[in-house]
N, C-alpha and C positions, 0 to 999 in steps of 0.2 A: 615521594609524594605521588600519589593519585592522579594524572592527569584527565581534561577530557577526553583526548585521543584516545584513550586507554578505555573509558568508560561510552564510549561511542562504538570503537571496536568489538568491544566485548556482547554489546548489544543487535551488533552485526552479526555474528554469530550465531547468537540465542534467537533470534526471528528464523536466520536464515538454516541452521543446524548442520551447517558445510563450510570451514574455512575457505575454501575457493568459490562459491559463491557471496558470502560475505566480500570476500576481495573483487568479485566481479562487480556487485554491488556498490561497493564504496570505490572503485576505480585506480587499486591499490593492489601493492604484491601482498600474495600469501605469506611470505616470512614477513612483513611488516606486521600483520593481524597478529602472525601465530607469538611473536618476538612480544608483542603489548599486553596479548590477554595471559600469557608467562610474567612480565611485568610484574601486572593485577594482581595474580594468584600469588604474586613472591609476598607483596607486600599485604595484602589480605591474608595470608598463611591460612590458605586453604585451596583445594582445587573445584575451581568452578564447572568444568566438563570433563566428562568420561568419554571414551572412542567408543563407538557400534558402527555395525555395518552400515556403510556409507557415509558415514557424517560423525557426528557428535552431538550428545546428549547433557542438557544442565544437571549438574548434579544434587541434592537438597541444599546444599551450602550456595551455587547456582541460582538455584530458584528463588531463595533467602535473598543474593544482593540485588535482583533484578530488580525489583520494587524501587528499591536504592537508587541504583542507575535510572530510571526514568526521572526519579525525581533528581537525580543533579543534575539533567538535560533540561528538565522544566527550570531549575531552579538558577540556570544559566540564563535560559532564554529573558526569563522575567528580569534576572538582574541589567540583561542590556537593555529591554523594552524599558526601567524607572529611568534610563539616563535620559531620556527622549526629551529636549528641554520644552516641548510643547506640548506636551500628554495629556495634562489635565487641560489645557488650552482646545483641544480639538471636541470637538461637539457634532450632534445632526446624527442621522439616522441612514440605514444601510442597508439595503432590501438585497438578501445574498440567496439567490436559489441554489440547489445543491442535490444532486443524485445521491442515489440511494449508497453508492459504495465510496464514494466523498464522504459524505457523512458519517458511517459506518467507520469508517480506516483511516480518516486522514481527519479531518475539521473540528473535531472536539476537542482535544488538548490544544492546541491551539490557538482557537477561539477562546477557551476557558481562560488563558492566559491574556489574550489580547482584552478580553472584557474586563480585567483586574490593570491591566497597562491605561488601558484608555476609558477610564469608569463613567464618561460621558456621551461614550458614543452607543449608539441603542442598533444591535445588530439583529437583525428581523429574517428567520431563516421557514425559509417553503422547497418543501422535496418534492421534486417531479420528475418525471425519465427529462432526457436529453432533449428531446425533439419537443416537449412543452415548455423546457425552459428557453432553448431558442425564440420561443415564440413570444416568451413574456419578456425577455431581454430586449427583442426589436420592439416592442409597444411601450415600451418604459415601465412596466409593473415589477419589473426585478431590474435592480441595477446592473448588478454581478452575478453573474453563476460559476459554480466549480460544476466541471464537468468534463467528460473524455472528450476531450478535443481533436483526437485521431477520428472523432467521426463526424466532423460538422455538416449540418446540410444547410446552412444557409453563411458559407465564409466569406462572402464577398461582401457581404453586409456587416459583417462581426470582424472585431479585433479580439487577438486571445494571445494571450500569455502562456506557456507550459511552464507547468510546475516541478514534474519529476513524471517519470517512466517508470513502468513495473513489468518486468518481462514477462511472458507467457510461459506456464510451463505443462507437465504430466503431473495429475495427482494421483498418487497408487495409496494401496494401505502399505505397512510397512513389513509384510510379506508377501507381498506381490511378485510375482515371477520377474516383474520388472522392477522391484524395487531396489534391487543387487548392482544394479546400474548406474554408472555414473550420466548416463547421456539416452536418449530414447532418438527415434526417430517417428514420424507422424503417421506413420505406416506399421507402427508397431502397437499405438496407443489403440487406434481401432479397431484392432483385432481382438479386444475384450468390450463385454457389454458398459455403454456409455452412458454417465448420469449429466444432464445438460441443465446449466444454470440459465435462468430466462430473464435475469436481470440486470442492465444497463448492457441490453447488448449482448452479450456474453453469448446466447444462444447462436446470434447472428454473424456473428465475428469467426465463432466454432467453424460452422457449416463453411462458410467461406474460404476458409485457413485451409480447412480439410479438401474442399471441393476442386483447389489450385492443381493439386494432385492425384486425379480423380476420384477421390474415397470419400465415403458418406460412413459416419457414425451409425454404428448398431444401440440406436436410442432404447433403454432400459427405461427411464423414467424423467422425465421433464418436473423441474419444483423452481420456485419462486424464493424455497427457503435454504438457507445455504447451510444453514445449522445440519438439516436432513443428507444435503448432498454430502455433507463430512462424516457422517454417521455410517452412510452407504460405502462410501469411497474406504474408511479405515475400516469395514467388516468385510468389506472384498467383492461387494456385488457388482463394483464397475467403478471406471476411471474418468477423470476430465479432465480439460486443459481450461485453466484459468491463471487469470495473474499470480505473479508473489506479494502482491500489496493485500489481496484477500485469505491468502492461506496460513492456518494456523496446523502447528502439526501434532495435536490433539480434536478430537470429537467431544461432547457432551457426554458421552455413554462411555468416554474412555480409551474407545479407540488410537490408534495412531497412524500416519498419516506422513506420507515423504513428497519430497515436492522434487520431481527431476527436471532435468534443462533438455530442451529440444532442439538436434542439429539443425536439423532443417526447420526454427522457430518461426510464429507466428510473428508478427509486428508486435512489438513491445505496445501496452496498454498507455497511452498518455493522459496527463490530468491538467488541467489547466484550468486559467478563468478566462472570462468571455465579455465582453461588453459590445454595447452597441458603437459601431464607428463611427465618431467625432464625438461621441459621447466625454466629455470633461469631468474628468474624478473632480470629488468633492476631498477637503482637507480628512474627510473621515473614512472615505473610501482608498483615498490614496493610503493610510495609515495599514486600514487594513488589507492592502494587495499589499504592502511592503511589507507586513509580519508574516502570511502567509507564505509568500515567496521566503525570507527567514526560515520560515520552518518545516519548508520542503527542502530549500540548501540544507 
């Protein structure tokens, strides 16, 4: 039989396209991953990935179950969310602010589920960087915000939960002189022309990470849009360091795109939710930090 382990695993992989980071990821050995997704492929009688330098690659048959596999992850989720003996019983409404890469990578599967679990609760969602949704969290206009909590500026005022971490890494194309590499060093990433992402932070985190060491980015091109930064990064005009919760290792134009681990790494990217302190969850609020927390575990 199929297990979820098995289909958890496998999906560790296919994000991450490196059994030892999939095992870094889920906080697990390499012959555990590599022993499950053998498993899979015995009992599916087919092989899901092929070996390339550095990593592994889904294969069509791959690509084919992946679809599959999220939805028995969803189709999990939901089934524990119908036992909730109060579900339909919870009601009220939930003003949830949310940056741009919360929303983006994490919040929408979900929420899509949590709105189907709890059909009476009205969840009311406003994207602003970090530093406005602070502000509308302390005046009561948003109850809750998701957002990188490794950067609070106003913590003494706010309670915050973490959700999950996304470690930082190098983004090369997938012939990149550095792309041969199991591990980079920060001193090594610099030394090619730099594409710098300018949103939630990202910019800011960069320079800082960088500056610990005294080394400044040779800025190629500063964007807003990340679609572009991937485009740039898999045709080889320059490199980033951003998390692995945003990296996909395809472009739009086709490209492709490796994601390596840095010895000397930046602080892992944190996500978390934020509330005002003494602030008292409501039964629809508490619902929904319990599912969300769910489904970053």
């Amino acid at each position: 039989m199929i297990t979820l382990r098995q289909v958890r695993y496998f999906l560790a992989v296919a994000e991450t396209e490196k059994v030892s980071a999939a095992a870094t990821m889920l906080g697990i050995s390499q012959s555990a991953i590599t022993l499950a997704v053998k498993e899979l492929e015995n009992q599916l009688g087919v092989t899901l990935f092929e070996r390339r330098v550095g990593g592994v690659a889904l294969t069509r048959e791959g690509q084919n179950f992946i679809a599959h596999a999220r939805n028995i992850e969803a189709a999990v989720a939901d089934a524990i969310a119908e036992m909730h003996p109060d579900r339909t019983d919870v009601e009220g409404t939930v003003k949830l602010g949310v940056t741009n890469a919360g929303a983006g990578y994490f919040l929408v599967p979900p929420l899509a589920r949590f709105r189907r679990a709890f059909p009476n609760v009205d969840v009311r969602l406003l994207e602003r960087e970090r530093e406005e949704l602070e502000a509308q969290v302390l005046t009561g206009a948003v109850d809750i915000a998701l957002l990188l909590t490794s950067n609070l500026s106003n913590a003494p005022d706010l309670e915050h939960r973490p959700l999950f971490q996304s470690p930082r890494g190098a983004w090369v194309a997938n012939n990149h002189p550095l792309a041969s590499r199991e591990s980079v060093r920060r001193a090594d990433v610099v030394e090619y022309p730099y594409i710098l992402y300018l949103i939630d932070e990202a910019d800011r985190s960069s320079r800082e990470f960088l500056a610990r060491s005294g080394l400044e980015p040779k800025v190629l091109f500063e964007t807003t849009s990340l679609e572009a930064l991937r485009s740039m990064v898999a045709t080889g005009m320059g490199v980033t360091i951003l998390s692995r919760m945003l990296y996909r290792p395809w472009s739009l134009d086709g490209g492709r795109l490796e994601w390596l681990a840095i010895t000397d790494a930046p602080p892992p990217m944190e996500i978390g939710l934020v509330w005002r302190k003494g602030h008292a969850f409501t039964a629809a609020e508490s619902r929904l930090v319990e599912y969300l927390e769910a489904a970053a575990g």
